[in-house]
CHARMM-style PDB file with segment names, atoms N, HN, CA, C and O in Angstrom:
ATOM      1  N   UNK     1     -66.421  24.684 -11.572  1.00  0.00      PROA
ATOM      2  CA  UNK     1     -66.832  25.197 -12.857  1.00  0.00      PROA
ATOM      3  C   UNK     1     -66.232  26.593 -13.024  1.00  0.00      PROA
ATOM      4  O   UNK     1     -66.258  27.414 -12.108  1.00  0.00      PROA
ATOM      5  N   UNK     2     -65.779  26.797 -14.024  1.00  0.00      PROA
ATOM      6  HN  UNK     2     -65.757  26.129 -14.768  1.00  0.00      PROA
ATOM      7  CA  UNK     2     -65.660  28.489 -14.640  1.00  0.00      PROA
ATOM      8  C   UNK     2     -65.711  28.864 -15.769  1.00  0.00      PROA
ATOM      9  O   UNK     2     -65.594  28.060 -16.693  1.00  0.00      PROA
ATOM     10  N   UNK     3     -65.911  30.256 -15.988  1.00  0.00      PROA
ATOM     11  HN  UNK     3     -66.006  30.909 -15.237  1.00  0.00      PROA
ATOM     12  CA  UNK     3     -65.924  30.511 -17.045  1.00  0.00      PROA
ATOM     13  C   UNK     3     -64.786  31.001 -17.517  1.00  0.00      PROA
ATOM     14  O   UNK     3     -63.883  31.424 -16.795  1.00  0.00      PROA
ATOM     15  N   UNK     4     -64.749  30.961 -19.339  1.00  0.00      PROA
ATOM     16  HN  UNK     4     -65.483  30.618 -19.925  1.00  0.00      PROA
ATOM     17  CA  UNK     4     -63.640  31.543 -19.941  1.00  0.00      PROA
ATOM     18  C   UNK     4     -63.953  32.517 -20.890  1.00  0.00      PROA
ATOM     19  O   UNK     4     -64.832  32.322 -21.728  1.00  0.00      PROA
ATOM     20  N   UNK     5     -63.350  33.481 -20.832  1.00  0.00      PROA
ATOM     21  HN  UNK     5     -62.635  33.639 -20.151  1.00  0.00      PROA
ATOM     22  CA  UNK     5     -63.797  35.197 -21.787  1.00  0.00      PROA
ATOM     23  C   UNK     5     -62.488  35.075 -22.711  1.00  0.00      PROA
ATOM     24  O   UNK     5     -61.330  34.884 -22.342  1.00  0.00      PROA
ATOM     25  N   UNK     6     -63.053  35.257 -24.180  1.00  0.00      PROA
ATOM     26  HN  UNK     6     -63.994  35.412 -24.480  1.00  0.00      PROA
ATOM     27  CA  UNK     6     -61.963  35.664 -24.606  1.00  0.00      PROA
ATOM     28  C   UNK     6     -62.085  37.401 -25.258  1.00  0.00      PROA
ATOM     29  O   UNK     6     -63.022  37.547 -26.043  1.00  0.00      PROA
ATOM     30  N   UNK     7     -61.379  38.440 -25.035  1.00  0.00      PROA
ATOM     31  HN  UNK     7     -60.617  38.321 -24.397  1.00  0.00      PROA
ATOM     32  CA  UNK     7     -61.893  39.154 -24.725  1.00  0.00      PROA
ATOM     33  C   UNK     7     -61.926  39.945 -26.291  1.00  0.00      PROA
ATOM     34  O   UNK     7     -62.644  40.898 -26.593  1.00  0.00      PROA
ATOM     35  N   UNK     8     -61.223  39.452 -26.907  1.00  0.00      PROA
ATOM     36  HN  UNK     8     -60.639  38.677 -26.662  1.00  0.00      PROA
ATOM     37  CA  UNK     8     -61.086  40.084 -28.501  1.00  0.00      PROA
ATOM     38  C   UNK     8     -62.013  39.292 -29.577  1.00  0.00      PROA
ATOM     39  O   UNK     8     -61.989  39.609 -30.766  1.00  0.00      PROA
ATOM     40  N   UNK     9     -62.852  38.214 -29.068  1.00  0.00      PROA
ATOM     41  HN  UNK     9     -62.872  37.956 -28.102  1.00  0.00      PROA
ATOM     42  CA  UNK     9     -63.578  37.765 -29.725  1.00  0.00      PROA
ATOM     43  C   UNK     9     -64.977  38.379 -29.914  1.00  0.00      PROA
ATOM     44  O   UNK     9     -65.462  38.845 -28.883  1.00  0.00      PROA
ATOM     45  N   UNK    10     -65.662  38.461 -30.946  1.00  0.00      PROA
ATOM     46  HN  UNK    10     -65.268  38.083 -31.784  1.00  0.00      PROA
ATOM     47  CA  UNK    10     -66.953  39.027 -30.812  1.00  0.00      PROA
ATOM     48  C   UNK    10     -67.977  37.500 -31.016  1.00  0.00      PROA
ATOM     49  O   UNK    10     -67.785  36.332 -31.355  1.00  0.00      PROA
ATOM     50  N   UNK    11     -69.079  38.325 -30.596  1.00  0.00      PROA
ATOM     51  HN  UNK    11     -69.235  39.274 -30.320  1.00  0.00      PROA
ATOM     52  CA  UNK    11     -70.651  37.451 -30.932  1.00  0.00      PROA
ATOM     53  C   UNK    11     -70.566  36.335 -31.659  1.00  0.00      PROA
ATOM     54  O   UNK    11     -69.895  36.676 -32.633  1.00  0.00      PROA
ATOM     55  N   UNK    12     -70.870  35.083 -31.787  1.00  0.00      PROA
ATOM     56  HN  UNK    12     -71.415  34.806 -30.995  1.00  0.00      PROA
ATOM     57  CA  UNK    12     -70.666  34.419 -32.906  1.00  0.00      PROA
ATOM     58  C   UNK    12     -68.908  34.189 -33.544  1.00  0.00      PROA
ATOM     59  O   UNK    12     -68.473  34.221 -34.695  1.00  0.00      PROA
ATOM     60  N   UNK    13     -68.058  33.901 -31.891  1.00  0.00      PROA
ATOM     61  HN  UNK    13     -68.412  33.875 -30.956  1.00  0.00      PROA
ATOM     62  CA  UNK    13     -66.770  33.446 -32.686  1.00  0.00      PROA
ATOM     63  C   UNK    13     -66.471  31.968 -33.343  1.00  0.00      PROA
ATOM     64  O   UNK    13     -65.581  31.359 -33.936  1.00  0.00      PROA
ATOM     65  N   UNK    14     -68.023  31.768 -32.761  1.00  0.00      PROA
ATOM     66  HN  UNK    14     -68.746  32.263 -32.278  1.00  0.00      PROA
ATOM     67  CA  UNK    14     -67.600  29.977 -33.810  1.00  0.00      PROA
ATOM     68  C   UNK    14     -67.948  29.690 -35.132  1.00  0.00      PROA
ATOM     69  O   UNK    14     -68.581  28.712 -35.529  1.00  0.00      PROA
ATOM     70  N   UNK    15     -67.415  30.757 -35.884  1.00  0.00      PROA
ATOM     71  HN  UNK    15     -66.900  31.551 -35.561  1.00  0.00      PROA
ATOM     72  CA  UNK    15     -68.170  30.216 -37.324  1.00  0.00      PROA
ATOM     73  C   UNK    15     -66.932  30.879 -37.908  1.00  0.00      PROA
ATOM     74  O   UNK    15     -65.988  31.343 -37.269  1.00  0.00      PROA
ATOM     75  N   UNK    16     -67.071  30.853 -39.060  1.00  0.00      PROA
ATOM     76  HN  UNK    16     -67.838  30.477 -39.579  1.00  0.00      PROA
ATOM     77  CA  UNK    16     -65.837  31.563 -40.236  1.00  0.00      PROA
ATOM     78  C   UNK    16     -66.463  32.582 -40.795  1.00  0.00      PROA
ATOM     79  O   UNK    16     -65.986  32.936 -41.872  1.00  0.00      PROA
ATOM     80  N   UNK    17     -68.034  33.583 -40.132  1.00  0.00      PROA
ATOM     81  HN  UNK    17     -68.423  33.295 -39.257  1.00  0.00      PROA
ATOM     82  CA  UNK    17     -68.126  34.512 -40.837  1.00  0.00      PROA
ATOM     83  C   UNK    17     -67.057  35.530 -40.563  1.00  0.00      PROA
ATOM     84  O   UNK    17     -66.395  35.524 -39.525  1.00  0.00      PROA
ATOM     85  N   UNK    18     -66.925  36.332 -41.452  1.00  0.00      PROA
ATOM     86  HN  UNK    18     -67.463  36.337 -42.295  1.00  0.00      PROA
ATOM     87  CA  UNK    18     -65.994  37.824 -41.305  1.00  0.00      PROA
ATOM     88  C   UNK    18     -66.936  38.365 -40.406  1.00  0.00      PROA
ATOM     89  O   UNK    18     -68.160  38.247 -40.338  1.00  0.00      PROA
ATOM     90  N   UNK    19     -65.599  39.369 -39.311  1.00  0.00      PROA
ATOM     91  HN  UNK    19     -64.605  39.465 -39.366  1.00  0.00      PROA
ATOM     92  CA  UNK    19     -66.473  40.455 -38.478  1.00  0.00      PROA
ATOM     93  C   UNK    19     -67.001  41.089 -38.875  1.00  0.00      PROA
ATOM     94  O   UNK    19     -66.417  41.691 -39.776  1.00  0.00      PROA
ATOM     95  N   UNK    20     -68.326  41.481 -38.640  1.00  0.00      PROA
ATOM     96  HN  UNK    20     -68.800  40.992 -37.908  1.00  0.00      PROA
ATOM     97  CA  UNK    20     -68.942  42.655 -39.344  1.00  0.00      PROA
ATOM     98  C   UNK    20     -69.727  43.395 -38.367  1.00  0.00      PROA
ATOM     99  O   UNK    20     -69.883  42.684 -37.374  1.00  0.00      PROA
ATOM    100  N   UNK    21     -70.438  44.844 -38.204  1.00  0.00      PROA
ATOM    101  HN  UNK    21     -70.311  45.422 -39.011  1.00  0.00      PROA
ATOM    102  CA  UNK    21     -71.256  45.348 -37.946  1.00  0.00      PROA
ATOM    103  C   UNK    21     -72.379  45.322 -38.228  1.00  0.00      PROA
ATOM    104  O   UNK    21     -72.515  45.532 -39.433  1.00  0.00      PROA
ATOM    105  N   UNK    22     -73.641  45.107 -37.524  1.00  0.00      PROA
ATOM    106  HN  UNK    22     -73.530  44.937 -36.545  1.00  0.00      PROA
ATOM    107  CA  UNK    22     -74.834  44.507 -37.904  1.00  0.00      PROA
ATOM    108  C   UNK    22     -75.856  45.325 -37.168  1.00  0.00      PROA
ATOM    109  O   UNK    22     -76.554  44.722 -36.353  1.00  0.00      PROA
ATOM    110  N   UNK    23     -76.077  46.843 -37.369  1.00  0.00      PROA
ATOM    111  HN  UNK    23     -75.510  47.334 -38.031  1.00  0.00      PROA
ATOM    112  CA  UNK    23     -76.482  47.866 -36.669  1.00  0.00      PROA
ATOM    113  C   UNK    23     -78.299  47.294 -36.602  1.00  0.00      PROA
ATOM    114  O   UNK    23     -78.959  47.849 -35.724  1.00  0.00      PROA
ATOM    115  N   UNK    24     -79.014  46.287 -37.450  1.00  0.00      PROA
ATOM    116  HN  UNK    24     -78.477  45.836 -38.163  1.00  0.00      PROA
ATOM    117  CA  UNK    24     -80.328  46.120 -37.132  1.00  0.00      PROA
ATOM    118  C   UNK    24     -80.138  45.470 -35.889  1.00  0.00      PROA
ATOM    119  O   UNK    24     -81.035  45.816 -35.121  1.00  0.00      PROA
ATOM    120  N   UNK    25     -79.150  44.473 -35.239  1.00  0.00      PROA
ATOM    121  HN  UNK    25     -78.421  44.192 -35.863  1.00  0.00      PROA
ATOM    122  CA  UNK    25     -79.209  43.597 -34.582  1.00  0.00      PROA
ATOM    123  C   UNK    25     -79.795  43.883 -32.889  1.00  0.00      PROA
ATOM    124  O   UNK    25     -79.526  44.836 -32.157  1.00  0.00      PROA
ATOM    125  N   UNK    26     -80.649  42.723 -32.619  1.00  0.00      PROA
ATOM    126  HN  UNK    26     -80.867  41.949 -33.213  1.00  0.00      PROA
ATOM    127  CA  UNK    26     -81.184  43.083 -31.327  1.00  0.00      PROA
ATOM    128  C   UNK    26     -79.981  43.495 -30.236  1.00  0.00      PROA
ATOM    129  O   UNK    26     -79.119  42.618 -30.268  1.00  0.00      PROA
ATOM    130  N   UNK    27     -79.696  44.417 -29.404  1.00  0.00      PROA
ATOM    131  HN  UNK    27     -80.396  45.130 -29.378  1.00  0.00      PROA
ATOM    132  CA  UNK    27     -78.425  44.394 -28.027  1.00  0.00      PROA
ATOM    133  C   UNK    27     -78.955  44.944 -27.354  1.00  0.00      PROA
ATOM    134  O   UNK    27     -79.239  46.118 -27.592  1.00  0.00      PROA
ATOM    135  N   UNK    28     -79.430  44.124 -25.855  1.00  0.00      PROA
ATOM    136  HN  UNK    28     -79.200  43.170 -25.662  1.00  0.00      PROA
ATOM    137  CA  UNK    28     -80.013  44.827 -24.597  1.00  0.00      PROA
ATOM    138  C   UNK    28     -78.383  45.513 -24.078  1.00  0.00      PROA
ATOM    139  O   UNK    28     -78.489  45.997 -22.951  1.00  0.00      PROA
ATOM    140  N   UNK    29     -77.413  45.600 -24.471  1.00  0.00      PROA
ATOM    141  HN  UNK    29     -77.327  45.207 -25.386  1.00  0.00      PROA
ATOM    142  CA  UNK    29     -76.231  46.373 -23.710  1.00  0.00      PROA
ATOM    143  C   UNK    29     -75.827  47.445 -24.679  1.00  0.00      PROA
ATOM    144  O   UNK    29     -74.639  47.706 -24.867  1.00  0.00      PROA
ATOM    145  N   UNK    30     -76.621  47.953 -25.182  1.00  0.00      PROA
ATOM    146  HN  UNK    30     -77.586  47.741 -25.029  1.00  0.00      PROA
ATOM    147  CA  UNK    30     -76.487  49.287 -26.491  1.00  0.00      PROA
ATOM    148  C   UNK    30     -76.985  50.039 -25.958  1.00  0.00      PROA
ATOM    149  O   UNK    30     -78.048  49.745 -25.411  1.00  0.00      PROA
ATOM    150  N   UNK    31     -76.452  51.401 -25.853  1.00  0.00      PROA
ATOM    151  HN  UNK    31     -75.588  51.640 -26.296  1.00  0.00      PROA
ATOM    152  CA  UNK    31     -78.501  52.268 -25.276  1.00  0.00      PROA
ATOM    153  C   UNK    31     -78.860  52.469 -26.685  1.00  0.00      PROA
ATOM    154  O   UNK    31     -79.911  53.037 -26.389  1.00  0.00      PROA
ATOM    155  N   UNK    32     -78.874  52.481 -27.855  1.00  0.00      PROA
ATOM    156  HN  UNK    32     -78.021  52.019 -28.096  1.00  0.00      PROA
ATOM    157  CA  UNK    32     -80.107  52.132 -28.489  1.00  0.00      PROA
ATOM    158  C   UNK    32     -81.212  51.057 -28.252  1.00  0.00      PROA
ATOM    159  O   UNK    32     -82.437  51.161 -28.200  1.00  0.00      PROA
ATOM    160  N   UNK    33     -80.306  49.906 -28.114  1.00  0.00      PROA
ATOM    161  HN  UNK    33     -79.310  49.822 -28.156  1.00  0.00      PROA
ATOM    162  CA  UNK    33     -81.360  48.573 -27.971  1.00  0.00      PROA
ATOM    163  C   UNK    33     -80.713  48.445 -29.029  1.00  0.00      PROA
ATOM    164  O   UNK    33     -81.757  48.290 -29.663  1.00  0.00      PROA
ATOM    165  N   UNK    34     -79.775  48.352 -29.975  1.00  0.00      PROA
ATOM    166  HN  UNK    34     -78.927  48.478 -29.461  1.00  0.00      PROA
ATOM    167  CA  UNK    34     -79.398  47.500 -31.462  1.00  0.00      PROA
ATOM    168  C   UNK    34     -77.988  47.891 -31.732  1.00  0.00      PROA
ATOM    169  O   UNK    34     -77.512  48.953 -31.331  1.00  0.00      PROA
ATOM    170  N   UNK    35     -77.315  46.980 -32.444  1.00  0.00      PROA
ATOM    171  HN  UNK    35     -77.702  46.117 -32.770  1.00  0.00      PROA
ATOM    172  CA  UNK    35     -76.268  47.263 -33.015  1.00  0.00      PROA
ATOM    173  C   UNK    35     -75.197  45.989 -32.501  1.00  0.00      PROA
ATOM    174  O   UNK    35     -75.100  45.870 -31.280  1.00  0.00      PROA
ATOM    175  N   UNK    36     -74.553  45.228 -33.186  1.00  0.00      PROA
ATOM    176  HN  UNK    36     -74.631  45.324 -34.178  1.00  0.00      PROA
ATOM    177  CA  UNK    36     -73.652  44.831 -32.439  1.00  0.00      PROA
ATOM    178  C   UNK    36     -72.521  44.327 -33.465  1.00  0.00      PROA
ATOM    179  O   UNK    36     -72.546  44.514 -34.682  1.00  0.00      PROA
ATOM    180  N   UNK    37     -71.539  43.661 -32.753  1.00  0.00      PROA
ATOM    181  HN  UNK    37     -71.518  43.508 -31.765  1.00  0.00      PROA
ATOM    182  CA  UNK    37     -70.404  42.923 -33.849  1.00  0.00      PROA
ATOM    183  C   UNK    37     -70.359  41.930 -33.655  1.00  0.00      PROA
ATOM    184  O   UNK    37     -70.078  41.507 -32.533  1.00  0.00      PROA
ATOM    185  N   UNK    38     -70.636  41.111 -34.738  1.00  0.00      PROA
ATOM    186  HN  UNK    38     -70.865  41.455 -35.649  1.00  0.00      PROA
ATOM    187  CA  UNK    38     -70.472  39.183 -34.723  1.00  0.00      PROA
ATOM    188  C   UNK    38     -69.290  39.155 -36.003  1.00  0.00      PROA
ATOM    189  O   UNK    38     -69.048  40.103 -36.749  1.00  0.00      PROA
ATOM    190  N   UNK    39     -68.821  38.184 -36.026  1.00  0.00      PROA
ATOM    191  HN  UNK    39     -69.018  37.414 -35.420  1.00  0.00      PROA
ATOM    192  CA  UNK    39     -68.144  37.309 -36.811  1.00  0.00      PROA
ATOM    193  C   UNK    39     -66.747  36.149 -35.983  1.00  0.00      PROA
ATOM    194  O   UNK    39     -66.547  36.121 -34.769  1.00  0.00      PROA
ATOM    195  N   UNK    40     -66.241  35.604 -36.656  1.00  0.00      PROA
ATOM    196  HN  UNK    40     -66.404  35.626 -37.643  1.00  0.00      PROA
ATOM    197  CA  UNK    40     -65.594  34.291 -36.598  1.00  0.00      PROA
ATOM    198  C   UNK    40     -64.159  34.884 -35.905  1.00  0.00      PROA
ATOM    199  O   UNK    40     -63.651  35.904 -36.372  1.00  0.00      PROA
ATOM    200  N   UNK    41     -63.615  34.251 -34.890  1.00  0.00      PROA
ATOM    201  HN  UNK    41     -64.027  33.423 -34.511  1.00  0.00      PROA
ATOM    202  CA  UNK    41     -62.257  34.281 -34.513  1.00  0.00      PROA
ATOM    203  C   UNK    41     -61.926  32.831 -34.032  1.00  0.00      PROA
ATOM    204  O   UNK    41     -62.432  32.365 -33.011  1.00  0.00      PROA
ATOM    205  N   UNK    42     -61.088  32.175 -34.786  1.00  0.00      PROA
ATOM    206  HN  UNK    42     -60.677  32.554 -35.615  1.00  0.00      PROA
ATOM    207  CA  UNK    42     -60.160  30.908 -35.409  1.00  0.00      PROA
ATOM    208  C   UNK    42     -59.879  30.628 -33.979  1.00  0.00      PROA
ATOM    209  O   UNK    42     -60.520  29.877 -33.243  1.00  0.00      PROA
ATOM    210  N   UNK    43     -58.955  31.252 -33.722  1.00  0.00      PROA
ATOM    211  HN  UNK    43     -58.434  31.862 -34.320  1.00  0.00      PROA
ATOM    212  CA  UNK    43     -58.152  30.896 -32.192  1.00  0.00      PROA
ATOM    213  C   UNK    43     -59.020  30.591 -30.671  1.00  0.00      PROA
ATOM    214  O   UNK    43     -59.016  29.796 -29.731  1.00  0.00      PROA
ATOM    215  N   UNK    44     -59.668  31.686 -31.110  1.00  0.00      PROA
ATOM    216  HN  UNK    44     -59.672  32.332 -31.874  1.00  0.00      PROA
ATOM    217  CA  UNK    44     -60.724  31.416 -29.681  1.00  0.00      PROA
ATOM    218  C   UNK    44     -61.632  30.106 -30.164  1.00  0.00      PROA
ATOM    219  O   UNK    44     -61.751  29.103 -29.460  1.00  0.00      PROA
ATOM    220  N   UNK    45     -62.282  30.272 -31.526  1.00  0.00      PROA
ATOM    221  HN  UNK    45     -62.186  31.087 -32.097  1.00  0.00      PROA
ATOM    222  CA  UNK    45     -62.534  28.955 -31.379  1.00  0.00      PROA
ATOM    223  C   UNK    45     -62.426  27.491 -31.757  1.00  0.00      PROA
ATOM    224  O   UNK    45     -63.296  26.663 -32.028  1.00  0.00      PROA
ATOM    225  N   UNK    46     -61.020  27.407 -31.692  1.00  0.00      PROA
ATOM    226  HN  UNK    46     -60.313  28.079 -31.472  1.00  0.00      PROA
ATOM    227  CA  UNK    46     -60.127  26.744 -31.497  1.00  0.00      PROA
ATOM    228  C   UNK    46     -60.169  26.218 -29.989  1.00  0.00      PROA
ATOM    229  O   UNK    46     -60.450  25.133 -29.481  1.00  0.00      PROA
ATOM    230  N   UNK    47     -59.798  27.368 -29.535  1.00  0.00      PROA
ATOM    231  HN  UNK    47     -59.570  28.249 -29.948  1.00  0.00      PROA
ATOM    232  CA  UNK    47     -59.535  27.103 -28.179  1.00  0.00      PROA
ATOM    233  C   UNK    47     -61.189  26.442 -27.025  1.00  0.00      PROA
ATOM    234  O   UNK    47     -61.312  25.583 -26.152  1.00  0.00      PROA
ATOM    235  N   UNK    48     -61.864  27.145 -27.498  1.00  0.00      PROA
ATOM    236  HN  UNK    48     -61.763  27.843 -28.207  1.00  0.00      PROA
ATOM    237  CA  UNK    48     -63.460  26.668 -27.077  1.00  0.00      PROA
ATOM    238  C   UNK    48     -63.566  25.276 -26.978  1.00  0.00      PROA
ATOM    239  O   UNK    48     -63.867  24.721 -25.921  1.00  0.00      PROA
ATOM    240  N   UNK    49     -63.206  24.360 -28.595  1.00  0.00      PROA
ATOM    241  HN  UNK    49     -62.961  24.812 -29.453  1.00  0.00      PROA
ATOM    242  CA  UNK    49     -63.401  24.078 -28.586  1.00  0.00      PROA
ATOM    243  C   UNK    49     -62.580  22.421 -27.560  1.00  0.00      PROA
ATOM    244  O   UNK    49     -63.049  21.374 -27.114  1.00  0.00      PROA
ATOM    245  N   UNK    50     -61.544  22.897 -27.595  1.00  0.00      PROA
ATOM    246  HN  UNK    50     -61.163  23.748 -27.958  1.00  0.00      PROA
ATOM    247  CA  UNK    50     -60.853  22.237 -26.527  1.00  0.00      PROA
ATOM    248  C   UNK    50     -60.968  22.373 -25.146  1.00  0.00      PROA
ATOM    249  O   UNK    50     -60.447  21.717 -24.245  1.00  0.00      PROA
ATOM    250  N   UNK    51     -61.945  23.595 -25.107  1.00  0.00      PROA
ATOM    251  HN  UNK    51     -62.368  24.128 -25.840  1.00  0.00      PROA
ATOM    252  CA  UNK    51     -62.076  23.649 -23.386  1.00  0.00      PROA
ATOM    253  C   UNK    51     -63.338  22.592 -22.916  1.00  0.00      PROA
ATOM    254  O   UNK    51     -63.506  22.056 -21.820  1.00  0.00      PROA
ATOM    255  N   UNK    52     -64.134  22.498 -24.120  1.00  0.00      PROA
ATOM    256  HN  UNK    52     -63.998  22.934 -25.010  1.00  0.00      PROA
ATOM    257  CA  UNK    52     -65.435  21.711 -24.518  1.00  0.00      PROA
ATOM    258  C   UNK    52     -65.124  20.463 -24.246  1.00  0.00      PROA
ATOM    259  O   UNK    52     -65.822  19.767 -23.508  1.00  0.00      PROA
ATOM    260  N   UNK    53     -63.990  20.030 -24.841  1.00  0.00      PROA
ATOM    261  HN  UNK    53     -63.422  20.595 -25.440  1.00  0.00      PROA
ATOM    262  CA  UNK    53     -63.851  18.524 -24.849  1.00  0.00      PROA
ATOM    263  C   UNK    53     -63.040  18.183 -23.519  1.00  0.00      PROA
ATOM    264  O   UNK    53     -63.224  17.013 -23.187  1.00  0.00      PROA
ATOM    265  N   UNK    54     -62.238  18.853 -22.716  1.00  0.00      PROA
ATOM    266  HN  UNK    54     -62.088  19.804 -22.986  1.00  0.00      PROA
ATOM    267  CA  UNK    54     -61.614  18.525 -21.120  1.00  0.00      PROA
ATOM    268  C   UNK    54     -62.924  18.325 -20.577  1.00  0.00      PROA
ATOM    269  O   UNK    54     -63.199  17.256 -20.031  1.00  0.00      PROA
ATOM    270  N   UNK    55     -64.017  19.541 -20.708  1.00  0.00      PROA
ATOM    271  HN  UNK    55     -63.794  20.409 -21.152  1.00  0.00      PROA
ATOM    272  CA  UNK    55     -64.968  19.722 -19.644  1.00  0.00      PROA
ATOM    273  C   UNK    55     -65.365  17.782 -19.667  1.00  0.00      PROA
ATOM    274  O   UNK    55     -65.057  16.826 -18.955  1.00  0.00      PROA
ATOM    275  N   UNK    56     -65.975  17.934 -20.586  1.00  0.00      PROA
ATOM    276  HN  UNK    56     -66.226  18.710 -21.164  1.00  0.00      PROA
ATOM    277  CA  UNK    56     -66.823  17.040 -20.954  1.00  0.00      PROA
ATOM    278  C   UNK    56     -65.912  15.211 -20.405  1.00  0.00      PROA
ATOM    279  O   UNK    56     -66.339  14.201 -19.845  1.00  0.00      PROA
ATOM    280  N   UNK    57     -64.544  15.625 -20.964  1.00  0.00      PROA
ATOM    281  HN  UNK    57     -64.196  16.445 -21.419  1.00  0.00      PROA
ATOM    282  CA  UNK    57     -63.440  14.275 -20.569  1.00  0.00      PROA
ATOM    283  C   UNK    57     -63.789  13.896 -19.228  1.00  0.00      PROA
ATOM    284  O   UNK    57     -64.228  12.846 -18.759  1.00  0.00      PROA
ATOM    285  N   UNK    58     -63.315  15.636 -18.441  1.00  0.00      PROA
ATOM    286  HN  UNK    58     -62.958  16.489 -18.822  1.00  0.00      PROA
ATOM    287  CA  UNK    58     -63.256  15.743 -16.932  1.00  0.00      PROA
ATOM    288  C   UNK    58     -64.762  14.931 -16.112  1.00  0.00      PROA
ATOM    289  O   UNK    58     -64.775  14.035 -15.267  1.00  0.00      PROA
ATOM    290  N   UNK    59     -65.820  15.608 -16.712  1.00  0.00      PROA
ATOM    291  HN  UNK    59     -65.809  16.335 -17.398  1.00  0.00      PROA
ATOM    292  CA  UNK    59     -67.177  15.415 -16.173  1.00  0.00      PROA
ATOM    293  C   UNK    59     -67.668  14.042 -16.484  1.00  0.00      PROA
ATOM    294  O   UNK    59     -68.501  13.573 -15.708  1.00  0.00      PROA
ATOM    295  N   UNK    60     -67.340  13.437 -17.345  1.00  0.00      PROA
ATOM    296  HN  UNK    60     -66.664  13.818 -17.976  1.00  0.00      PROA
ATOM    297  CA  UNK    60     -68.118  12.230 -17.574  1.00  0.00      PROA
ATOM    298  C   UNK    60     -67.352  11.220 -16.601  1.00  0.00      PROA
ATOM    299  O   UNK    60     -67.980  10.521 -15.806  1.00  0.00      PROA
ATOM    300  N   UNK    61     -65.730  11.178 -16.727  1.00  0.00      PROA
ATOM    301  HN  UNK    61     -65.220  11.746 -17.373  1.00  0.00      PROA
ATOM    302  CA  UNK    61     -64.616  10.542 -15.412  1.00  0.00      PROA
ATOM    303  C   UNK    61     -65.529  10.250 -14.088  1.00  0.00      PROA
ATOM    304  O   UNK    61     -65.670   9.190 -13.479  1.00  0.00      PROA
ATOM    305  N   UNK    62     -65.925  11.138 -13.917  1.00  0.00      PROA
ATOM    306  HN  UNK    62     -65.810  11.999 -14.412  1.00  0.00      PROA
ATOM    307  CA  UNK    62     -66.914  11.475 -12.455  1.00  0.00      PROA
ATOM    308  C   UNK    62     -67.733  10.507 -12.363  1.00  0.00      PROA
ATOM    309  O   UNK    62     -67.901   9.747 -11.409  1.00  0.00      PROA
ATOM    310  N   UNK    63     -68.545  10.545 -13.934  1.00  0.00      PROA
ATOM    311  HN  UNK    63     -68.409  11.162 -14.709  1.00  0.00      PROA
ATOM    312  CA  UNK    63     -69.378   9.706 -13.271  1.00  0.00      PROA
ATOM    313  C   UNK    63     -69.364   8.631 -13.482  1.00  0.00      PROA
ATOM    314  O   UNK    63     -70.516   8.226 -13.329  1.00  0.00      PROA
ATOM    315  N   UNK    64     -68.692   7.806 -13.777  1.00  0.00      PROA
ATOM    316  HN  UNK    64     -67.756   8.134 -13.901  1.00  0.00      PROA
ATOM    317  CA  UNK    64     -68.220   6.561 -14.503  1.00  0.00      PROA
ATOM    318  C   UNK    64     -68.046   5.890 -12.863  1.00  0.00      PROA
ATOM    319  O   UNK    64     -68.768   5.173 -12.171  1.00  0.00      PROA
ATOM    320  N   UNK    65     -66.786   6.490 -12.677  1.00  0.00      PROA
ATOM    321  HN  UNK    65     -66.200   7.072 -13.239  1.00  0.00      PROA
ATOM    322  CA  UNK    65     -66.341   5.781 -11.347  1.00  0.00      PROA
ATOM    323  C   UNK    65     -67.310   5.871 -10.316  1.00  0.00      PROA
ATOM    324  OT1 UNK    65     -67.092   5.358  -9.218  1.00  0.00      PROA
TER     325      UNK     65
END
């Protein structure tokens, strides 16, 4: 198993909202406690979503046989 970072993507790259700043937002990694950036990046999830479907190709193979 591993994981994959994409590192220019923010919060919430699977949707088509625009990036935005969302300073009410809950973030235990702020020292306020709030603030963060969500919106949509295409490529990463794009790419997600193909890492989604190997996993899943790969893992089910397993158990079949």
């Amino acid at each position: 198993m591993s994981i994959k970072v994409y590192p220019e993507a923010h919060h919430s790259f699977d949707s088509n909202s625009p990036v935005r700043y969302d300073s009410a937002r809950v973030n235990g990694n702020s020292p306020t406690g709030r603030g963060a950036t969500t919106g949509g990046d295409s490529k990463a999830w794009e790419d997600s979503v193909r890492e989604v479907i190997v996993f899943f190709e790969e893992q089910l193979k397993k158990r079949v046989k």
